[in-house]
ZADO-1210 file (C-alpha; in nm, 4 decimals, padded with zeros to 6 digits):
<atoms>
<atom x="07.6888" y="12.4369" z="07.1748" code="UNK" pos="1"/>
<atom x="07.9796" y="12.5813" z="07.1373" code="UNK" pos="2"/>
<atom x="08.3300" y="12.3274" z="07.0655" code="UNK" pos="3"/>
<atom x="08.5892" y="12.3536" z="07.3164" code="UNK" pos="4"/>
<atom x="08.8501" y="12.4253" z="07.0209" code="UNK" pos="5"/>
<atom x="08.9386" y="12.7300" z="07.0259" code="UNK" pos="6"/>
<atom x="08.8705" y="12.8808" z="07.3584" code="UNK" pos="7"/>
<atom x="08.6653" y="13.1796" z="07.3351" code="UNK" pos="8"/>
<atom x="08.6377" y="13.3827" z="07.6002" code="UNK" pos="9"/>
<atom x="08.3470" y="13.4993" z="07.8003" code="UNK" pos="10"/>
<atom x="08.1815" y="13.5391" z="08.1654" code="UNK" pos="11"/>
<atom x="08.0180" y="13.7950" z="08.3527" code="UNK" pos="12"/>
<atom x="07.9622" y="14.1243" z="08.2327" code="UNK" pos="13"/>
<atom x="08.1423" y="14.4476" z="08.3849" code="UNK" pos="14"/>
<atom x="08.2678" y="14.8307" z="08.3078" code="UNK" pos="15"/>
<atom x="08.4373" y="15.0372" z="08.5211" code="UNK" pos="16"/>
<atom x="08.5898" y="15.3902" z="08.4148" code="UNK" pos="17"/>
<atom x="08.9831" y="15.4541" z="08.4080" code="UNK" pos="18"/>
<atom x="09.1453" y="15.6937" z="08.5397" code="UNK" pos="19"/>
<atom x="09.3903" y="15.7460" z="08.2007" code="UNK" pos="20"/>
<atom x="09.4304" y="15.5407" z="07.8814" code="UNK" pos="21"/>
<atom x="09.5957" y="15.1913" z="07.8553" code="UNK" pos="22"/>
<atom x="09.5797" y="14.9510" z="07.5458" code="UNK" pos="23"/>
<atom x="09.2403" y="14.7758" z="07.5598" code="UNK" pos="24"/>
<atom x="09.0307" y="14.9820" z="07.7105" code="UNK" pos="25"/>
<atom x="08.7427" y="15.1808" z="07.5481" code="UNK" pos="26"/>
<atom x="08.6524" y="15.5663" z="07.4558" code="UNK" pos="27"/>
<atom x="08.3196" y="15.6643" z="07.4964" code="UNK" pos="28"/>
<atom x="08.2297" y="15.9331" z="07.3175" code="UNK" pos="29"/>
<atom x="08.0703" y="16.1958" z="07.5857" code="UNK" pos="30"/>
<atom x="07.7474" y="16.2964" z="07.5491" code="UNK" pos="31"/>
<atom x="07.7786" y="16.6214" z="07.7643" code="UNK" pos="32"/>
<atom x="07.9833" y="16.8001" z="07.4587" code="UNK" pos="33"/>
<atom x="07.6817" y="16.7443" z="07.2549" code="UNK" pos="34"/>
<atom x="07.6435" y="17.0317" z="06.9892" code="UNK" pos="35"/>
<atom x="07.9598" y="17.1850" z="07.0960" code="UNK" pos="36"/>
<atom x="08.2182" y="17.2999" z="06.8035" code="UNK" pos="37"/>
<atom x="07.8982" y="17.4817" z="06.6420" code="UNK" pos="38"/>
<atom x="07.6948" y="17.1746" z="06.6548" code="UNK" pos="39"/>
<atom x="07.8508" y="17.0428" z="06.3949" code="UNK" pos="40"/>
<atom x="07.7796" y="16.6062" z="06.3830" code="UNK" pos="41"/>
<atom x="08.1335" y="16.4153" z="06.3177" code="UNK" pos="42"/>
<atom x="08.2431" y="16.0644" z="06.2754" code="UNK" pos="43"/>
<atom x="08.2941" y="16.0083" z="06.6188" code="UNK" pos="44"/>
<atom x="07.9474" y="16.0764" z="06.7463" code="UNK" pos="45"/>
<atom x="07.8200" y="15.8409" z="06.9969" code="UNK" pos="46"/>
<atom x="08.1338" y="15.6046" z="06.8941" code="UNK" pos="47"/>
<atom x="08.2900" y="15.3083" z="07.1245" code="UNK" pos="48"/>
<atom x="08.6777" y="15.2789" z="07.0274" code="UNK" pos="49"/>
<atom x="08.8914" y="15.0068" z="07.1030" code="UNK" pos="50"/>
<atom x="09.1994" y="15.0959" z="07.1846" code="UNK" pos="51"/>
<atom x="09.4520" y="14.8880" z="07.0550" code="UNK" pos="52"/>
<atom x="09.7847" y="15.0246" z="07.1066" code="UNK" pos="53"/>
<atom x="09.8880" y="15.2794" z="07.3171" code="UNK" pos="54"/>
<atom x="10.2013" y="15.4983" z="07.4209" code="UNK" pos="55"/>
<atom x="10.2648" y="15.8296" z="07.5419" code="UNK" pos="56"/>
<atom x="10.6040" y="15.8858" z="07.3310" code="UNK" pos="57"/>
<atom x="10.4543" y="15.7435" z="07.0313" code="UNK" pos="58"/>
<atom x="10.0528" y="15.7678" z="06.9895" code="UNK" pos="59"/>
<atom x="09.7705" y="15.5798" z="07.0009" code="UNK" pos="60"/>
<atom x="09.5446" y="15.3862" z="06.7539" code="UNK" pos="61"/>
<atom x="09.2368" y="15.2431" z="06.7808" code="UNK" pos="62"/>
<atom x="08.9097" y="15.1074" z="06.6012" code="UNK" pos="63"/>
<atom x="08.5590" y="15.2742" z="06.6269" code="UNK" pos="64"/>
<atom x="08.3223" y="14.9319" z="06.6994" code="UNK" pos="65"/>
<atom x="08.0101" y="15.0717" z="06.6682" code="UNK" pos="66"/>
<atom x="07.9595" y="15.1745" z="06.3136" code="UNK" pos="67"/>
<atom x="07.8219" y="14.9604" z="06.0891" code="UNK" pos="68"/>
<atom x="07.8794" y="14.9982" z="05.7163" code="UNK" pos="69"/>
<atom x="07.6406" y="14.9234" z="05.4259" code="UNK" pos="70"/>
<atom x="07.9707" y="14.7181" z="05.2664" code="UNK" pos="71"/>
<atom x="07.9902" y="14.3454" z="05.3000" code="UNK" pos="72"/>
<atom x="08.3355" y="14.1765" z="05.2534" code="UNK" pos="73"/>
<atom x="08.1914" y="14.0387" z="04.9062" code="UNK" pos="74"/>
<atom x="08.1540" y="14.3950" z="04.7797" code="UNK" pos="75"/>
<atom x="08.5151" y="14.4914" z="04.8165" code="UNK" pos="76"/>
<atom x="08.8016" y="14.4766" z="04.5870" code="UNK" pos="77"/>
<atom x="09.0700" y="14.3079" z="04.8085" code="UNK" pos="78"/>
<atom x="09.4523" y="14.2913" z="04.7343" code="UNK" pos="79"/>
<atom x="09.6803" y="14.0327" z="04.9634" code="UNK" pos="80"/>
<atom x="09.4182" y="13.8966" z="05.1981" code="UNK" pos="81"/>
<atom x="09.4933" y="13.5536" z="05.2670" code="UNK" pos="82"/>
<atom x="09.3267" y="13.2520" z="05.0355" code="UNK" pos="83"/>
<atom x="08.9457" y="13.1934" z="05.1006" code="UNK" pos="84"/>
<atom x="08.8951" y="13.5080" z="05.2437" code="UNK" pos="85"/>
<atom x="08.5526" y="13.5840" z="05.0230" code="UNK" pos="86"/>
<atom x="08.4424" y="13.2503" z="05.1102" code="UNK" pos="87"/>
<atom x="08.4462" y="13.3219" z="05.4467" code="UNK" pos="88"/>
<atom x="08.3198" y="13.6065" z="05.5453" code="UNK" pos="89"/>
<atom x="08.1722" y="13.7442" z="05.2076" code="UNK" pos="90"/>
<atom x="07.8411" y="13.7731" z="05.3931" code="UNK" pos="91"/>
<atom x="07.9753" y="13.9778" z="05.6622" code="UNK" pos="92"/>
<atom x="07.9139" y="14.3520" z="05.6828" code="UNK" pos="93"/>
<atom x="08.1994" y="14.5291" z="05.7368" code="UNK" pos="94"/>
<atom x="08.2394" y="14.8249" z="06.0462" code="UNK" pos="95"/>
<atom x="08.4044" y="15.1486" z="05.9992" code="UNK" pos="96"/>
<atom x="08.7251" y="15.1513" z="06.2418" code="UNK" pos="97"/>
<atom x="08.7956" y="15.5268" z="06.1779" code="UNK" pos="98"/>
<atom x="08.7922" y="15.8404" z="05.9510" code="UNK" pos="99"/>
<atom x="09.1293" y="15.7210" z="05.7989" code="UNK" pos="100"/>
<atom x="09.2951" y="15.4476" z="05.5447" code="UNK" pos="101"/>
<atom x="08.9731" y="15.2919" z="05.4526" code="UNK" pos="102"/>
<atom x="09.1680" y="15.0174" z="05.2611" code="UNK" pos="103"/>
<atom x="09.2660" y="14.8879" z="05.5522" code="UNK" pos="104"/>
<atom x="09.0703" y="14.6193" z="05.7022" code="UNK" pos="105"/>
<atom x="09.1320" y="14.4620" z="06.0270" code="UNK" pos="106"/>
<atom x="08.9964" y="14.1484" z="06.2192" code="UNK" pos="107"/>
<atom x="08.9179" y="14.1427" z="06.5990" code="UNK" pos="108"/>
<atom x="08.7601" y="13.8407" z="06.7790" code="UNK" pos="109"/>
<atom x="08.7667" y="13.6687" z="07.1267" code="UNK" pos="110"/>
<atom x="08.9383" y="13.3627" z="07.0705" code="UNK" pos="111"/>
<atom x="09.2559" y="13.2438" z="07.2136" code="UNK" pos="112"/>
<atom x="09.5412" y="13.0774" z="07.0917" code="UNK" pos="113"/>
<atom x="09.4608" y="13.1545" z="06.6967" code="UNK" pos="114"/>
<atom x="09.7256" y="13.1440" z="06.5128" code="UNK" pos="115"/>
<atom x="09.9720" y="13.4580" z="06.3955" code="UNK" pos="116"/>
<atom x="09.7070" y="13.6516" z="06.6250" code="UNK" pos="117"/>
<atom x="09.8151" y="13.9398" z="06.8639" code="UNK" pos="118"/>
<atom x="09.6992" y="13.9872" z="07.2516" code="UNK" pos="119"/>
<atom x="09.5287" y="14.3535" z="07.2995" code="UNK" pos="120"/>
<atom x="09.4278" y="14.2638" z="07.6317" code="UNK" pos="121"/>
<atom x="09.3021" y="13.9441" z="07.8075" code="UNK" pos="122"/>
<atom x="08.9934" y="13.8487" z="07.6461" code="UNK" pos="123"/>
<atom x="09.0520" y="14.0571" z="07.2741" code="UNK" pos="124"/>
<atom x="09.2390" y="13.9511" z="06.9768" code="UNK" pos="125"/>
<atom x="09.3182" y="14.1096" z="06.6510" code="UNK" pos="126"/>
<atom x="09.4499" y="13.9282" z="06.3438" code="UNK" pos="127"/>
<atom x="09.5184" y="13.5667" z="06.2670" code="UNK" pos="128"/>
<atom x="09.3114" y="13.5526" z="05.9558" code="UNK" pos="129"/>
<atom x="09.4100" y="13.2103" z="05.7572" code="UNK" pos="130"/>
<atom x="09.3483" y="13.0434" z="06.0509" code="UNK" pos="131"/>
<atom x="08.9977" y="13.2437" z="06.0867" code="UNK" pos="132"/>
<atom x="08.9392" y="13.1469" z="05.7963" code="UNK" pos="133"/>
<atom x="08.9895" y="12.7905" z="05.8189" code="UNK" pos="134"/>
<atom x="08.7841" y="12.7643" z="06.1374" code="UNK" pos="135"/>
<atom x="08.4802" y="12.9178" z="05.9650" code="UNK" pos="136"/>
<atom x="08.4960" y="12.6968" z="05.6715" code="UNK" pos="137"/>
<atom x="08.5745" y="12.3788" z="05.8840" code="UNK" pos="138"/>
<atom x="08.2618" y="12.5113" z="06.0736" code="UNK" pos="139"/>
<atom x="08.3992" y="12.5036" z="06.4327" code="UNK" pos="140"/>
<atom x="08.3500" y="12.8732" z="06.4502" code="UNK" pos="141"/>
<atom x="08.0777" y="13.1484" z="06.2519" code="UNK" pos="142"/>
<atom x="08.1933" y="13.4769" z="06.0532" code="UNK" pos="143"/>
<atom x="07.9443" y="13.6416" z="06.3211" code="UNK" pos="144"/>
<atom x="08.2058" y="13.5617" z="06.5821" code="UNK" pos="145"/>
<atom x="08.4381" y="13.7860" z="06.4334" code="UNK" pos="146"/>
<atom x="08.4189" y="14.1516" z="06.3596" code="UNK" pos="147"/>
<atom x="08.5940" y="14.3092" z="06.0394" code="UNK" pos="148"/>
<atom x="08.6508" y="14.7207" z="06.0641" code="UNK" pos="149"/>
<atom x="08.7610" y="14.9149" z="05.7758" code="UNK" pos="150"/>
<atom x="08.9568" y="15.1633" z="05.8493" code="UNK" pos="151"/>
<atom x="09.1144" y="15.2965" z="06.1877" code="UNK" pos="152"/>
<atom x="09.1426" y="15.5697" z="06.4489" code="UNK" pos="153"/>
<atom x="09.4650" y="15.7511" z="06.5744" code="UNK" pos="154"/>
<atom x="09.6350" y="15.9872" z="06.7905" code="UNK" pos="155"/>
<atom x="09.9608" y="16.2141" z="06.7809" code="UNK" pos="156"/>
<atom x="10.1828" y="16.1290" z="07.1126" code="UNK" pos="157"/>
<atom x="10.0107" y="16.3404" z="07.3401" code="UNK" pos="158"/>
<atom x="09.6889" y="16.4091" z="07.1733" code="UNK" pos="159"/>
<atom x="09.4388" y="16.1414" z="07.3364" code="UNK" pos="160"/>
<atom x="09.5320" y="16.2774" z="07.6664" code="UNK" pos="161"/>
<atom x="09.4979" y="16.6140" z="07.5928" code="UNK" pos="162"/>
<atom x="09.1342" y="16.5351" z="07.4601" code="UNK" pos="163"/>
<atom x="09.0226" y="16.3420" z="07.7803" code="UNK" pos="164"/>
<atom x="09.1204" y="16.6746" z="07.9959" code="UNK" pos="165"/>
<atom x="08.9316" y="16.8742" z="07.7475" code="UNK" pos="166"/>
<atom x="08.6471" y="16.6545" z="07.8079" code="UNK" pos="167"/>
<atom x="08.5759" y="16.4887" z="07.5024" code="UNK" pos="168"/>
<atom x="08.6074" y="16.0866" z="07.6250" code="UNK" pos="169"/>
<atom x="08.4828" y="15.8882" z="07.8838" code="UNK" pos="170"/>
<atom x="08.7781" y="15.5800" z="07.9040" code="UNK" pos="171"/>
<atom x="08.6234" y="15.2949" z="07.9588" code="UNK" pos="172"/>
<atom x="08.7800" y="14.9065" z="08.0880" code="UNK" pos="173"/>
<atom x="08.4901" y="14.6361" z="07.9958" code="UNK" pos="174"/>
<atom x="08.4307" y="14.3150" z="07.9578" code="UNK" pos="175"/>
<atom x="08.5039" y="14.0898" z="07.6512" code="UNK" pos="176"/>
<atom x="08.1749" y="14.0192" z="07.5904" code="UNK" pos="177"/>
<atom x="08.0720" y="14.3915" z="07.5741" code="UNK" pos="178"/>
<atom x="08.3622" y="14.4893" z="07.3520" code="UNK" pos="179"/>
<atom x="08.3197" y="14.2150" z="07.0860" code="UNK" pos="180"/>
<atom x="07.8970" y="14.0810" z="07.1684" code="UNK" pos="181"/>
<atom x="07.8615" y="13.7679" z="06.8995" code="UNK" pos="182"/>
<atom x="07.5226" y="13.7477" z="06.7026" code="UNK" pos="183"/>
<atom x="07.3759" y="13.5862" z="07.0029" code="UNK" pos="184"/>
<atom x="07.4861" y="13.7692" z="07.2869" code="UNK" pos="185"/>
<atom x="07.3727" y="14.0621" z="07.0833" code="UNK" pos="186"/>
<atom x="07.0680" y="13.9215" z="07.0586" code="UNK" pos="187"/>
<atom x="06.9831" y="13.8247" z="07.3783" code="UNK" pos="188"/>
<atom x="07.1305" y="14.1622" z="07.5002" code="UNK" pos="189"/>
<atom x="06.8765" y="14.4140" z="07.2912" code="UNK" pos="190"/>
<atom x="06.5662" y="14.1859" z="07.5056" code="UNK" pos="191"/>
<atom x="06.6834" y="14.2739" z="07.8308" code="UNK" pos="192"/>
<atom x="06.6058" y="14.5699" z="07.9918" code="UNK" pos="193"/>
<atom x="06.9486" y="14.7578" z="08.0146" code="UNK" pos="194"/>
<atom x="06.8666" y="14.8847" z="07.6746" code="UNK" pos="195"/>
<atom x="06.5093" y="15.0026" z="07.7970" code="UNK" pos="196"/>
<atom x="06.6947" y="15.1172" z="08.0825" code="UNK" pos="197"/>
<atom x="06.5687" y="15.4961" z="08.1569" code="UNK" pos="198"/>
<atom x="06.9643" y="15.6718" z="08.1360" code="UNK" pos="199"/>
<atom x="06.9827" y="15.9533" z="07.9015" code="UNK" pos="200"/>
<atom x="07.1055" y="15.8880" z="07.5499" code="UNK" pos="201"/>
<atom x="07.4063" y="16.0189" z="07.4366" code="UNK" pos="202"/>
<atom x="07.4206" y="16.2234" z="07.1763" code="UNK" pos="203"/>
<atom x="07.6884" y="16.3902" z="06.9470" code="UNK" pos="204"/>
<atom x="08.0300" y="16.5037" z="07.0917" code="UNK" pos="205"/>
<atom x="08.2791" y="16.6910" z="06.8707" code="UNK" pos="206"/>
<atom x="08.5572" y="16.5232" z="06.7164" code="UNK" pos="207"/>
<atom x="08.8910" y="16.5007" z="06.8536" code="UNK" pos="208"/>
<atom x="09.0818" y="16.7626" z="06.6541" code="UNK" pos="209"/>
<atom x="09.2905" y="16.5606" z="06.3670" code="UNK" pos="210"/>
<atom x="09.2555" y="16.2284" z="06.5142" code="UNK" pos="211"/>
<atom x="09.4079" y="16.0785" z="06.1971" code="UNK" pos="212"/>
<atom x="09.7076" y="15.8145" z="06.1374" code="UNK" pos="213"/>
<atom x="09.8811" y="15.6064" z="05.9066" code="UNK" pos="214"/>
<atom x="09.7898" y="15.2461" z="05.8449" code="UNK" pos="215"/>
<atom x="09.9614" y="14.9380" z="05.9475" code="UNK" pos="216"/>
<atom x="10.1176" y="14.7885" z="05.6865" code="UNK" pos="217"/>
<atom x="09.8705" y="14.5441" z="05.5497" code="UNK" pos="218"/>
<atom x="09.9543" y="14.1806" z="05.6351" code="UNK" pos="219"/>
<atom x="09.6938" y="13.8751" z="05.7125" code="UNK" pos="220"/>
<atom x="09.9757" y="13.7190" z="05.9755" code="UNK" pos="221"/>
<atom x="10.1950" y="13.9405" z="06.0855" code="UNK" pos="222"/>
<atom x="10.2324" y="14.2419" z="06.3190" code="UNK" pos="223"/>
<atom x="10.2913" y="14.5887" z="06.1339" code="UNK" pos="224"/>
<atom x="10.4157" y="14.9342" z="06.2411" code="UNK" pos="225"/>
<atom x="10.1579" y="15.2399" z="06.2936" code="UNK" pos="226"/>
<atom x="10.2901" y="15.6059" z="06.2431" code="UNK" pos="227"/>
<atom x="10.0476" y="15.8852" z="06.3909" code="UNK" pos="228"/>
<atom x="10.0140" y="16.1722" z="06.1722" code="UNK" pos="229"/>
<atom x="10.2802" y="16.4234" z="06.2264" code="UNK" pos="230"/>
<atom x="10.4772" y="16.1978" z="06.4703" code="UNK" pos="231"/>
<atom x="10.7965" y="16.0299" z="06.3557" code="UNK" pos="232"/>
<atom x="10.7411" y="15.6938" z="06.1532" code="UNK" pos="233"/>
<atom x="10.7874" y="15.4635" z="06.4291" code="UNK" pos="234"/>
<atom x="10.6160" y="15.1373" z="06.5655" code="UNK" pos="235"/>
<atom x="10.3746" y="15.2423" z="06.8196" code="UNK" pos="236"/>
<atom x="10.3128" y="14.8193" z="06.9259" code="UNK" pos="237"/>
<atom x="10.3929" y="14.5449" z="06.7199" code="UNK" pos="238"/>
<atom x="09.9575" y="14.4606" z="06.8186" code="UNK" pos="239"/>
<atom x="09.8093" y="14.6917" z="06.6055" code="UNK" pos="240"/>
<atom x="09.8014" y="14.4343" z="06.3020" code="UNK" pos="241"/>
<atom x="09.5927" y="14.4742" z="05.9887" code="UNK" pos="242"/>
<atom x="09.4862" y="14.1271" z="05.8294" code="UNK" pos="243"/>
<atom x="09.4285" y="14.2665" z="05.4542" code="UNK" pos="244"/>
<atom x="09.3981" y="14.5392" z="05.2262" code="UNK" pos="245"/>
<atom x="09.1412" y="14.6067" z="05.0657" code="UNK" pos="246"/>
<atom x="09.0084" y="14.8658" z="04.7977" code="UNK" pos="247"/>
<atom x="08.5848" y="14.9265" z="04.8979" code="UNK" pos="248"/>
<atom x="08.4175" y="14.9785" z="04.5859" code="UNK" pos="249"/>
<atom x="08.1367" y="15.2329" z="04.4827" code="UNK" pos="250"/>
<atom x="07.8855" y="15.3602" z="04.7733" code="UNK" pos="251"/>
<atom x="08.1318" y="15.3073" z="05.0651" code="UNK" pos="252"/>
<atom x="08.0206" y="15.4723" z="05.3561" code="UNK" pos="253"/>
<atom x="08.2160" y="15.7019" z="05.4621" code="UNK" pos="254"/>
<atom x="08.2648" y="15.9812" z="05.7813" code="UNK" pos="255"/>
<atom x="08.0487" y="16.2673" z="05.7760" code="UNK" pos="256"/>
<atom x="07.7926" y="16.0893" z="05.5768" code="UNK" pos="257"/>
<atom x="07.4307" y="16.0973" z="05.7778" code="UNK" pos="258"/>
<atom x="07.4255" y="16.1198" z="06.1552" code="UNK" pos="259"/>
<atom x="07.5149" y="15.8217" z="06.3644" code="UNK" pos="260"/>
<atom x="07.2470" y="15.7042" z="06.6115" code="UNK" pos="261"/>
<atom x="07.3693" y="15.5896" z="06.9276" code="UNK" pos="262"/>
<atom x="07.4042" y="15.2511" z="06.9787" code="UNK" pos="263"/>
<atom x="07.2481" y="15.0070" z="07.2110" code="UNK" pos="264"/>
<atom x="07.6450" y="14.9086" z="07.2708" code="UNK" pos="265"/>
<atom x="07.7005" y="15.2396" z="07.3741" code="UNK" pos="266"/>
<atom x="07.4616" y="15.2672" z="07.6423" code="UNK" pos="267"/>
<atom x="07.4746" y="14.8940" z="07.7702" code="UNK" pos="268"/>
<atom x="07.8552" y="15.0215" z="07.8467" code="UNK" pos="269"/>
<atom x="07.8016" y="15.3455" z="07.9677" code="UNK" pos="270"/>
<atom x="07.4937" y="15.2386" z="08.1900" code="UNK" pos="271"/>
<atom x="07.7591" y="14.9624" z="08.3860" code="UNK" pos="272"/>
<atom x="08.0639" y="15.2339" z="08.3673" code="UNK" pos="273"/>
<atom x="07.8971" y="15.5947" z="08.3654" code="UNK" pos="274"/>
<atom x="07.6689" y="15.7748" z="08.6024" code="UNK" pos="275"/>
<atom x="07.4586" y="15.9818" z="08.4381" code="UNK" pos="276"/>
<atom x="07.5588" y="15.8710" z="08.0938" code="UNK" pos="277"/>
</atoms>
């Protein structure tokens, strides 16, 4: 049973489609664009992205969920992360947050009230790792409750919105539980039937033209500045925090290697949020 310290959110399950971006909702890649730019496969094929910061005068960044990486935390050089980091989390396996600064990595969990953590929206957290850390090793929470993405996803001011008219994204509001599943809502997720569920798979959509941008600053407590390629360096939200840098050694996964199969993630979401998806 879970301890009362720190609260971690959950509850019912739920996805609804928006009408236009906001921080802390979700892209879904679409599957209707399938084989389109010459049928070319790209990074963002079959991809969920949190959106963590957005605005229109600025840009947007966010972190791909759904891409598992070969790396665990113990095969990385890391540079700044906080003490006891390894310890931790050496075991987990790391996620690939985007096609750019893959010595970033960046920690995103459901629990409130963690220290030196930032609000993305009510139920989602990023950053806050010493005190991550010392929860894990005091065991009053698991490494599995917390997900660690290399690397990050961004968009010129402008850009995101000119890609959902052009038909590239689905955006996406969801649940906390659906945007961060622990171990064992994951596991009792892939027995039920919504991922037997007879809605069509997605398959690969083209990706957004140079969705690239700098890293935050890397820092294990404190918020840090994004810049969007080709946009002035400017803050786009003080939440988009990245909790340590890190330097992934030999056989990092990387985009554009092998074709990403669409995840059960994917469709649990899109089955609540899209008809037809």
């Amino acid at each position: 049973m879970r301890p009362n310290y720190p609260p971690f959110v959950a509850g019912e399950s739920w996805a609804h489609p928006l009408a236009e971006p906001e921080q802390g909702c979700l892209l879904l890649a679409r599957q209707e664009h399938a084989g389109a730019n010459g049928g070319s496969m790209h990074f963002f094929s079959g991809a969920v992205i949190l959106i963590t910061s957005h605005d229109e005068a600025h840009g947007t960044v966010g972190y791909v969920l759904n891409k598992p990486s070969p790396l665990l935390v113990d095969e990385l050089q890391v540079l700044g992360a906080a003490t006891g980091f390894k310890q931790a989390f050496g075991s987990q396996r790391l996620h690939l947050g985007g096609p750019v600064h893959l010595d970033h990595v960046t920690l995103l969990h459901r629990f409130v009230g963690i220290a030196r953590s930032h609000k993305i929206t009510e139920g989602i957290f990023m950053g806050g790792l010493p005190e991550a850390i010392r929860l894990v090793n005091s065991g009053i929470a698991q490494p599995s409750d917390f997900q660690l993405v290399l690397g990050m996803s961004g968009w010129a001011a402008g850009q995101l919105r000119e890609e959902i008219r052009a038909g590239y994204w689905h955006v996406i509001s969801a649940s906390p539980d659906l945007v961060l599943p622990t171990a064992a809502e994951n596991a009792a997720s892939s027995s039920s039937s919504c991922y037997s569920c007879s809605a069509a798979s997605p398959s690969a959509a083209p990706a957004p033209s140079t969705s690239s941008a700098s890293a935050p600053s890397a820092s294990p407590s404190s918020s840090s500045s994004s810049s969007p390629s080709g946009a002035k360096p400017k803050a786009v939200s003080s939440n988009s925090s990245s909790v340590a840098t890190a330097t992934a050694g030999e056989g990092e996964a990387g985009p554009g290697k092998g074709r990403p199969s669409v995840s059960p993630m994917y469709r649990r979401i899109a089955r609540l949020a899209v008809r037809g998806a």
